[in-house]
MMTF fields as JSON, N, C-alpha, C and O atoms, coordinates in Angstrom:
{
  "mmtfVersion": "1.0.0",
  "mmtfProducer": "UNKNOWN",
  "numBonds": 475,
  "numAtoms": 476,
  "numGroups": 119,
  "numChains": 1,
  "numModels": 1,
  "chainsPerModel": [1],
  "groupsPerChain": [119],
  "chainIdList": ["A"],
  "bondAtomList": [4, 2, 8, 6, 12, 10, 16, 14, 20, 18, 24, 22, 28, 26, 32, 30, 36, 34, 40, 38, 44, 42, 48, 46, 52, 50, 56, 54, 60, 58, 64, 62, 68, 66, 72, 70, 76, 74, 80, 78, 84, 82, 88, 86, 92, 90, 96, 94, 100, 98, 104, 102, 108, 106, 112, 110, 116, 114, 120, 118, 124, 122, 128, 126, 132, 130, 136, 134, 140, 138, 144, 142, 148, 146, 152, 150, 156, 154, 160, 158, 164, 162, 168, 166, 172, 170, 176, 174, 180, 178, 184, 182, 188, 186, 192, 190, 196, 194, 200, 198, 204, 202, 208, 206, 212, 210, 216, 214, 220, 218, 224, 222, 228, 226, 232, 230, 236, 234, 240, 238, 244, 242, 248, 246, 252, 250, 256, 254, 260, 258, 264, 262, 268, 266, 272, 270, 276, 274, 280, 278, 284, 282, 288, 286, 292, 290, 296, 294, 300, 298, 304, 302, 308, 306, 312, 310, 316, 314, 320, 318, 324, 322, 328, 326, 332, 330, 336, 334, 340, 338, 344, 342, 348, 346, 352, 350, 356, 354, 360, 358, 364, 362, 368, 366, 372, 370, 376, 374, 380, 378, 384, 382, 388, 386, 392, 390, 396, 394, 400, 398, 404, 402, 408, 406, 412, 410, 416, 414, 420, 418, 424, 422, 428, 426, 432, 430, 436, 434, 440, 438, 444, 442, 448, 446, 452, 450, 456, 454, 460, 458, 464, 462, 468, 466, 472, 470],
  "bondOrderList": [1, 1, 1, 1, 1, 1, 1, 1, 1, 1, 1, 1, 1, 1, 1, 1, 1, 1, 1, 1, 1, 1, 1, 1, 1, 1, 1, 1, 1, 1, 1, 1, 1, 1, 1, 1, 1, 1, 1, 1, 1, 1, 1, 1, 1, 1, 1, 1, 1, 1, 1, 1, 1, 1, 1, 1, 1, 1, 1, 1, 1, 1, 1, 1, 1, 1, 1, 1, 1, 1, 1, 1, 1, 1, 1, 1, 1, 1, 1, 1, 1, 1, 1, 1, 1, 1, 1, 1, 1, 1, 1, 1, 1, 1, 1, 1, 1, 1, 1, 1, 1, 1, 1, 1, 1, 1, 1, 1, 1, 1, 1, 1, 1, 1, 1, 1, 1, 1],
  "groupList": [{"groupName": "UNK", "atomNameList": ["N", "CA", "C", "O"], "elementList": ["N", "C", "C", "O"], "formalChargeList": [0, 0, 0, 0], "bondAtomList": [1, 0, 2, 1, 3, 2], "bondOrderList": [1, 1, 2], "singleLetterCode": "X", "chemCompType": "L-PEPTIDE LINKING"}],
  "groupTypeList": [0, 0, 0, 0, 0, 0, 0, 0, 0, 0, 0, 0, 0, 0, 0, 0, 0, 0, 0, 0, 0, 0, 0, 0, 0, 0, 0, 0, 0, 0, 0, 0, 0, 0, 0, 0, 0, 0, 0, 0, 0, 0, 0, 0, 0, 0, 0, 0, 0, 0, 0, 0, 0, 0, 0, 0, 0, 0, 0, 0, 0, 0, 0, 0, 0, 0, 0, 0, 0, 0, 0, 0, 0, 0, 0, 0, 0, 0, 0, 0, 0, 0, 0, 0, 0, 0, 0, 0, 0, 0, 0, 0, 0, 0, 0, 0, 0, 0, 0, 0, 0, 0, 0, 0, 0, 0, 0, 0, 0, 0, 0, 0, 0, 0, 0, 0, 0, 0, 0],
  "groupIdList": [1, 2, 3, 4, 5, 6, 7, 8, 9, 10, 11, 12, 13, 14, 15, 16, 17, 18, 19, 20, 21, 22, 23, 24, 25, 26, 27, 28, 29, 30, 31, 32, 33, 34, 35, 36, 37, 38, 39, 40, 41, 42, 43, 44, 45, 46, 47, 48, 49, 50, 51, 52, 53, 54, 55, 56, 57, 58, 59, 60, 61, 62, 63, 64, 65, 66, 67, 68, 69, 70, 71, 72, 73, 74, 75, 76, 77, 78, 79, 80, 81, 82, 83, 84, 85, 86, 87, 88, 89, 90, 91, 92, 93, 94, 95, 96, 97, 98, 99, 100, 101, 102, 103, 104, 105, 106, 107, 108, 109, 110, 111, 112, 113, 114, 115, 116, 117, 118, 119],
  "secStructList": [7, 7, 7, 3, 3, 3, 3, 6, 6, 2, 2, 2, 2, 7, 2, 2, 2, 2, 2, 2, 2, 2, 2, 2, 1, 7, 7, 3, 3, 3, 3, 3, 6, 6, 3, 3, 3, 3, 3, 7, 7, 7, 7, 7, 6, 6, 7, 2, 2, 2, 2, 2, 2, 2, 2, 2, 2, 2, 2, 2, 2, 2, 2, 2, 2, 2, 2, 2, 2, 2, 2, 2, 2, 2, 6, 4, 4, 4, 7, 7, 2, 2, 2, 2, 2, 2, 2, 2, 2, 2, 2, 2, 2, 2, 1, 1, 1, 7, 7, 7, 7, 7, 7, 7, 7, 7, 7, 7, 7, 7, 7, 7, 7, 7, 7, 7, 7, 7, 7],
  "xCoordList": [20.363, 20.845, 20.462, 19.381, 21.185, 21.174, 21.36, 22.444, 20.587, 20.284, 20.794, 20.433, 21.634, 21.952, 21.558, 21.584, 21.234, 21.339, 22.766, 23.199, 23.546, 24.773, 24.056, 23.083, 25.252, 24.776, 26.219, 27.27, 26.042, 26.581, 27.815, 28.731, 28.086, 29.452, 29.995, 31.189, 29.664, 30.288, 30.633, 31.678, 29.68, 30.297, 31.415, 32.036, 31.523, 32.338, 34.031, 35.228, 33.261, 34.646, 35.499, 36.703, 34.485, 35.099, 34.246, 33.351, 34.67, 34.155, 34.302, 33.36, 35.187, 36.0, 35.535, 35.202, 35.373, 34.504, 33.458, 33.072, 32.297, 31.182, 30.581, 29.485, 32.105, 31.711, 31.657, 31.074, 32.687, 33.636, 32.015, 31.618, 31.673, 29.564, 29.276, 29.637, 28.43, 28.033, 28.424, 27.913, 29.194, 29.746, 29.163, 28.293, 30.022, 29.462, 28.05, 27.479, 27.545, 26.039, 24.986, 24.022, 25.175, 24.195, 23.658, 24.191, 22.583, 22.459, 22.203, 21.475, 22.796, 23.065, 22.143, 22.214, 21.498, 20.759, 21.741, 22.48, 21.799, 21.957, 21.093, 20.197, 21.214, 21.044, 21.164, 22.386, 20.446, 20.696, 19.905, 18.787, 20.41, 19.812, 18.79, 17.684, 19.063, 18.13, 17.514, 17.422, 16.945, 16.103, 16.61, 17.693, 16.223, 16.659, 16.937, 15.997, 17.924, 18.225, 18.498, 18.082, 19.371, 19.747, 20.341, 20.982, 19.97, 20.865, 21.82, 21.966, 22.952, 24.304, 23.832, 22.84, 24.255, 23.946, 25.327, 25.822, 25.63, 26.874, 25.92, 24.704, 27.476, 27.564, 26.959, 27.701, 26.186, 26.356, 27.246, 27.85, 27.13, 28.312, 27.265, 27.569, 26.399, 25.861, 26.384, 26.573, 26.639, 27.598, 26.566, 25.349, 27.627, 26.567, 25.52, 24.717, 25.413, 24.396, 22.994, 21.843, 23.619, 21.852, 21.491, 20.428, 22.731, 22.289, 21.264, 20.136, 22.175, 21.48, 19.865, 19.046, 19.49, 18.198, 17.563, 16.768, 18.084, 17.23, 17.077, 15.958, 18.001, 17.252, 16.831, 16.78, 16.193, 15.19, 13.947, 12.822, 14.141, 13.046, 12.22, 10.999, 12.928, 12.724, 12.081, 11.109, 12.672, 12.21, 11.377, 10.481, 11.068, 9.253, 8.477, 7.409, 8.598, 7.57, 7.618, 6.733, 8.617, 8.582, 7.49, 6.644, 7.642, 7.131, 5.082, 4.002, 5.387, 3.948, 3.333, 2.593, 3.473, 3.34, 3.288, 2.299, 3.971, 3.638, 2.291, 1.487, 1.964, 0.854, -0.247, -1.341, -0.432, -1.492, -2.027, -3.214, -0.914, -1.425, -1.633, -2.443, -1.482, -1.911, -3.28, -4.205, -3.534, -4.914, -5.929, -7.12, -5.493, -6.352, -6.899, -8.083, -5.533, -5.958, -6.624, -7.083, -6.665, -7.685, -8.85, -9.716, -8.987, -10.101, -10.553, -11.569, -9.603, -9.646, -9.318, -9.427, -9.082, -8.806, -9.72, -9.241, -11.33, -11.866, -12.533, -13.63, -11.995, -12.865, -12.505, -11.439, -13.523, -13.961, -13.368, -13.03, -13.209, -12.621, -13.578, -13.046, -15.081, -15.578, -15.075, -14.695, -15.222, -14.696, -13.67, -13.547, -12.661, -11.665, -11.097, -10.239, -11.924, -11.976, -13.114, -13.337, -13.729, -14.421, -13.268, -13.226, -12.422, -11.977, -10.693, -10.272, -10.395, -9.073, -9.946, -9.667, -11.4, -11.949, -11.964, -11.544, -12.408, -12.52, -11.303, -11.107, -10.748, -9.014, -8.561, -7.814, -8.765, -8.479, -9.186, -8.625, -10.23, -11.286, -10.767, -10.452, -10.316, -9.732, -8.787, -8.551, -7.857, -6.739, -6.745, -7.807, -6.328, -6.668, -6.209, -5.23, -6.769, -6.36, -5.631, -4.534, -6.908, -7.257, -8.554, -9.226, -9.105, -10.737, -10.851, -10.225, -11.765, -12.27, -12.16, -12.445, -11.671, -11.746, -13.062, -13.712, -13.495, -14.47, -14.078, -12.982, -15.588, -15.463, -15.115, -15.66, -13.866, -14.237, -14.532, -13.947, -14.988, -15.876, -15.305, -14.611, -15.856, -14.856, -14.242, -14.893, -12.888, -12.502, -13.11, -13.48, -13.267, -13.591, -12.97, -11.874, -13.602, -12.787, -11.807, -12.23, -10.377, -9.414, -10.239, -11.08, -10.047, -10.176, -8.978, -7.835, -9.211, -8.88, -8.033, -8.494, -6.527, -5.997, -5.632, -4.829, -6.184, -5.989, -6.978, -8.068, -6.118, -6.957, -7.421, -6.549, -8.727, -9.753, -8.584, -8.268, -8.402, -7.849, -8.303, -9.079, -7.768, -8.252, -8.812, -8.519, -9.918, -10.653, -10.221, -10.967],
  "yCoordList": [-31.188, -30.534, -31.412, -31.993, -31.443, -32.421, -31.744, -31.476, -31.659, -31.108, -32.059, -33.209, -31.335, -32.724, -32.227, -30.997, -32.71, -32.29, -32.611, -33.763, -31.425, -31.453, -30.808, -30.083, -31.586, -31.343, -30.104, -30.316, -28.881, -28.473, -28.935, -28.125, -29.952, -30.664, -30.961, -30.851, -31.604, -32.03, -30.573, -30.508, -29.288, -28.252, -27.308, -26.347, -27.799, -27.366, -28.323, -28.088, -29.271, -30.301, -30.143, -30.108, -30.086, -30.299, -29.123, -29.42, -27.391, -26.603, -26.707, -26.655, -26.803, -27.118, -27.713, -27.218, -29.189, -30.093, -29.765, -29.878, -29.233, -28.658, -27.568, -27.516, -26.486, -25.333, -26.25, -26.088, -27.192, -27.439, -28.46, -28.357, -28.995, -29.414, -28.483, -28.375, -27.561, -26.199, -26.038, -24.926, -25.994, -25.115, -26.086, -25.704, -27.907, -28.765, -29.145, -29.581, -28.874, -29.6, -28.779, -28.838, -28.273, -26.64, -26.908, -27.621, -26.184, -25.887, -27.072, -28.049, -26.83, -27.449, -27.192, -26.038, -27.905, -28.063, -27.962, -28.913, -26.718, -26.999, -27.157, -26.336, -28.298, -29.084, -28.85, -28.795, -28.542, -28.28, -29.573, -29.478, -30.285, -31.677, -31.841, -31.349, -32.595, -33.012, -31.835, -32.129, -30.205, -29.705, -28.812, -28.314, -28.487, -27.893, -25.955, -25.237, -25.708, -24.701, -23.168, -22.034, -23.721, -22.779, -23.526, -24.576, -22.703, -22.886, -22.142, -20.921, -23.597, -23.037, -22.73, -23.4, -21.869, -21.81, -20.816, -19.784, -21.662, -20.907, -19.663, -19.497, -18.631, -17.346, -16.95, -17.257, -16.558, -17.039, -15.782, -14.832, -16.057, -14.761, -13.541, -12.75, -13.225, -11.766, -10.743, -9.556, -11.509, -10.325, -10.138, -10.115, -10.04, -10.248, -9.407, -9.636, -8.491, -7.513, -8.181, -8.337, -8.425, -9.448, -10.711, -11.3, -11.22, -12.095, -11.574, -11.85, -10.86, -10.0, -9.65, -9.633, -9.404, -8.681, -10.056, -10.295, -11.019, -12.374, -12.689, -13.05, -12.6, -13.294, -12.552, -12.876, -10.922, -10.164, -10.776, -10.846, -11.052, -11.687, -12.692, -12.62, -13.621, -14.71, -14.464, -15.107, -13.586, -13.612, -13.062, -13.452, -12.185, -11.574, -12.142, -11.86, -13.522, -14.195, -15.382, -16.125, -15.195, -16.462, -15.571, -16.231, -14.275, -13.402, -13.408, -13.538, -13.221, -13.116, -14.154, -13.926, -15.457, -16.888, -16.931, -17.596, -16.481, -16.847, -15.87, -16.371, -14.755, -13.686, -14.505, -14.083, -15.184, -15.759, -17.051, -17.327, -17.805, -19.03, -18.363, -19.06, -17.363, -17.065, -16.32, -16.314, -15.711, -15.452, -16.65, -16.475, -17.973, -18.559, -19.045, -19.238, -19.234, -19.993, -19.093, -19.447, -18.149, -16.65, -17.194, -17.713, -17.147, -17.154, -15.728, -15.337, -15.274, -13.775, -13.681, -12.644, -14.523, -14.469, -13.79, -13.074, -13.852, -13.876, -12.337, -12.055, -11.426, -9.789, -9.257, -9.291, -8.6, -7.221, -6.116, -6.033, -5.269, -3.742, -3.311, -3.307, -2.928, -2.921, -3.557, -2.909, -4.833, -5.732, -5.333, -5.0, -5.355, -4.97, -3.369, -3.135, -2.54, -1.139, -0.866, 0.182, -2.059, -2.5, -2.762, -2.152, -3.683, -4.987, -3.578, -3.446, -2.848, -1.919, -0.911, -0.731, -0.299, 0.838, 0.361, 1.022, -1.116, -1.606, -2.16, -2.339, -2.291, -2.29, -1.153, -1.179, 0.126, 1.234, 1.697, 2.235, 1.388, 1.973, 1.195, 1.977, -0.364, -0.911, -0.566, -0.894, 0.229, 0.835, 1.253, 1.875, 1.303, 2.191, 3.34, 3.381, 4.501, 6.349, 6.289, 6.448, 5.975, 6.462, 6.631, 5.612, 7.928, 8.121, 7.652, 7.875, 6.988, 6.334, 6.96, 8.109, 6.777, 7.7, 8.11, 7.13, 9.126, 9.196, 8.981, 9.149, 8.469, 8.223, 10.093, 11.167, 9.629, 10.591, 11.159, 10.394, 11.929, 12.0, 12.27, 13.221, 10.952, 11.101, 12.245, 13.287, 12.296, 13.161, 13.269, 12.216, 14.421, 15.552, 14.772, 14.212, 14.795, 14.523, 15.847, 16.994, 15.363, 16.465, 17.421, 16.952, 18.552, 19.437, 19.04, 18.851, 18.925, 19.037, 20.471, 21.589, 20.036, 21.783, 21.997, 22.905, 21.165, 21.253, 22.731, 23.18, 23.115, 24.73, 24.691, 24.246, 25.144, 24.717, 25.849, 26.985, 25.655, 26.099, 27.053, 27.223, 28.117, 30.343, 29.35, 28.245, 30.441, 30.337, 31.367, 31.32],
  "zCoordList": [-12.662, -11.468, -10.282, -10.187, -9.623, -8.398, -6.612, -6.093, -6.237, -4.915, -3.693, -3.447, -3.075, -1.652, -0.603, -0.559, 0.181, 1.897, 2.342, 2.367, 2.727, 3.664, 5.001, 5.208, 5.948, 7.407, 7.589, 6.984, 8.476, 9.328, 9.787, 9.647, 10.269, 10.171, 9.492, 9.769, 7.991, 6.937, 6.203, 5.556, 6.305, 5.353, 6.332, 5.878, 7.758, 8.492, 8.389, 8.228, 8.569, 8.249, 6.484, 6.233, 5.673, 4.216, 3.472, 2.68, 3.86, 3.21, 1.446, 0.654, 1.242, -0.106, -0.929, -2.006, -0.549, -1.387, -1.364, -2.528, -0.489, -0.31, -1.436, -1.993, -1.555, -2.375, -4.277, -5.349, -3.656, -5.024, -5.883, -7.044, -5.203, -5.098, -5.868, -7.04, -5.091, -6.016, -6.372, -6.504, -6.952, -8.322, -9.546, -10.329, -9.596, -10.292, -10.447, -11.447, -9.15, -9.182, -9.304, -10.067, -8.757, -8.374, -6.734, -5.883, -6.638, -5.216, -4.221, -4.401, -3.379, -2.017, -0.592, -0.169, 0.0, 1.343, 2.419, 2.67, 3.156, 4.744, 5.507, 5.699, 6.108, 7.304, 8.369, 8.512, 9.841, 11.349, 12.185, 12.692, 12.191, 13.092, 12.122, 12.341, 10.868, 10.127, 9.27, 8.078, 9.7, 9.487, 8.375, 8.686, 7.303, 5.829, 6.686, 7.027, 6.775, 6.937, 6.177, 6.414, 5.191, 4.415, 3.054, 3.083, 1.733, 0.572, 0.309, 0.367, -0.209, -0.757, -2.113, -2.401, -3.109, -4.421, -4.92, -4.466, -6.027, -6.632, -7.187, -7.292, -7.58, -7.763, -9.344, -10.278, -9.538, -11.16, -12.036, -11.538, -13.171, -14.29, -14.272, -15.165, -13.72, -13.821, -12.939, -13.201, -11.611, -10.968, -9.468, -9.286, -8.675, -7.63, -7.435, -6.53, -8.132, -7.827, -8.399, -7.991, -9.355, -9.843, -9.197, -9.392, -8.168, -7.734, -6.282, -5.872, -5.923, -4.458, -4.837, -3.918, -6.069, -6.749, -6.468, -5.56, -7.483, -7.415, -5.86, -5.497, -4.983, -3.628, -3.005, -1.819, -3.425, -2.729, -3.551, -3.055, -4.377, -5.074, -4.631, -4.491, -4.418, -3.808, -2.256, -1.859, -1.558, -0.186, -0.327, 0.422, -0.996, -1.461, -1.648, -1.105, -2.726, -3.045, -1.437, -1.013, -1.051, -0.021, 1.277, 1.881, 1.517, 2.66, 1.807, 2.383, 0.424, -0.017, 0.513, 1.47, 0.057, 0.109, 1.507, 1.815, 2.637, 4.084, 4.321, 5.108, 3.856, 4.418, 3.294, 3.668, 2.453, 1.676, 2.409, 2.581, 2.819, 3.829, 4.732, 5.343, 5.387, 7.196, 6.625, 7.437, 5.388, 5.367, 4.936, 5.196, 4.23, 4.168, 5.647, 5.924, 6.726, 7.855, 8.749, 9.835, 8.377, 9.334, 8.679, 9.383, 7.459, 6.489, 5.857, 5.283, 6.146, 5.878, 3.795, 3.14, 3.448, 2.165, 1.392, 0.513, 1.538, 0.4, 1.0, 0.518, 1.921, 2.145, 1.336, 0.72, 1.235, 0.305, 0.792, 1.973, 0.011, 0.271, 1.59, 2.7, 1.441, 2.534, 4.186, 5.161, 4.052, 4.926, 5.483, 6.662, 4.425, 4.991, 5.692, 6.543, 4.974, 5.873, 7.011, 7.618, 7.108, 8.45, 9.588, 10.656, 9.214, 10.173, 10.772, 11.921, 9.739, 10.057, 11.449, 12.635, 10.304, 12.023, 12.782, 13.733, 13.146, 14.344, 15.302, 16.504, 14.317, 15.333, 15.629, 16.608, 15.033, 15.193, 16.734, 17.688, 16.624, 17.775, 18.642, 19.539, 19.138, 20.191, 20.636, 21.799, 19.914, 20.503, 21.922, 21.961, 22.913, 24.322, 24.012, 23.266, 24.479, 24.452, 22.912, 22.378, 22.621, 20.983, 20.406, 20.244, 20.011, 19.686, 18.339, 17.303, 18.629, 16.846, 16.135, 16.472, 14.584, 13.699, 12.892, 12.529, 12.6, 12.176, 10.56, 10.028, 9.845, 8.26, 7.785, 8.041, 6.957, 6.032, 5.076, 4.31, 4.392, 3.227, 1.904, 1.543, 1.055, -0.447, -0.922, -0.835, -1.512, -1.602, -2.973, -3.493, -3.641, -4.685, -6.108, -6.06, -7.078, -7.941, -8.621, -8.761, -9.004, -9.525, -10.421, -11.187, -10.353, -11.874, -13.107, -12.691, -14.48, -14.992, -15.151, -15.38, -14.938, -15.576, -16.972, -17.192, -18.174, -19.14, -19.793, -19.437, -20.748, -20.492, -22.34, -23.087, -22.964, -23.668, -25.106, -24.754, -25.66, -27.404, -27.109, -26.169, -28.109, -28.433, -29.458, -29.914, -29.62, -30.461, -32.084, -33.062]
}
């Protein structure tokens, strides 16, 4: 499979040959003054609905992958549950005309409603 960079003008000037690319080659680079913009990628035989699935997919792992680097560069990567329900009260309490929340107290464990055999 062979990947090109097309520019913006060339898939404006020669859409055709462009698509007629993808289809033969597989996916295609758009280009905006040099800068990788967007992929062309043919349609595949599942139907677009699985394709629409696959590129929620993709933008998930692409949105995960952006919130994992912005926590390494916080350095926020490596908190603890603690930590981290620290870092939340205390943003909570900065709020303006908003009273801190107070802790509240573990909730109860469930009762079992499973009910014991007749004897």
């Amino acid at each position: 499979m062979s990947i090109a960079f097309i520019t913006t003008r060339e898939l404006s000037k020669q859409p055709a040959r462009v698509l007629a690319r993808v289809k033969k080659l597989g996916p295609q680079i758009i280009t905006v003054n040099g800068q990788p913009t967007a992929y062309l990628v043919a349609a595949s035989p599942l139907g677009i609905e699985a394709d629409i699935d696959t590129l929620r997919g993709l933008r998930l792992r692409q949105a995960l992958a952006a919130a994992q680097a912005e926590s390494l560069r916080a350095g926020t990567a490596d908190l603890d549950l603690a930590a981290i329900d620290a870092e939340i009260a205390a943003t909570r309490a900065a709020r303006p005309g908003r009273p801190a929340e107070k802790a509240k107290p573990p909730r109860p464990a469930r009762k079992s409603t499973a009910t014991k055999p007749a004897a």
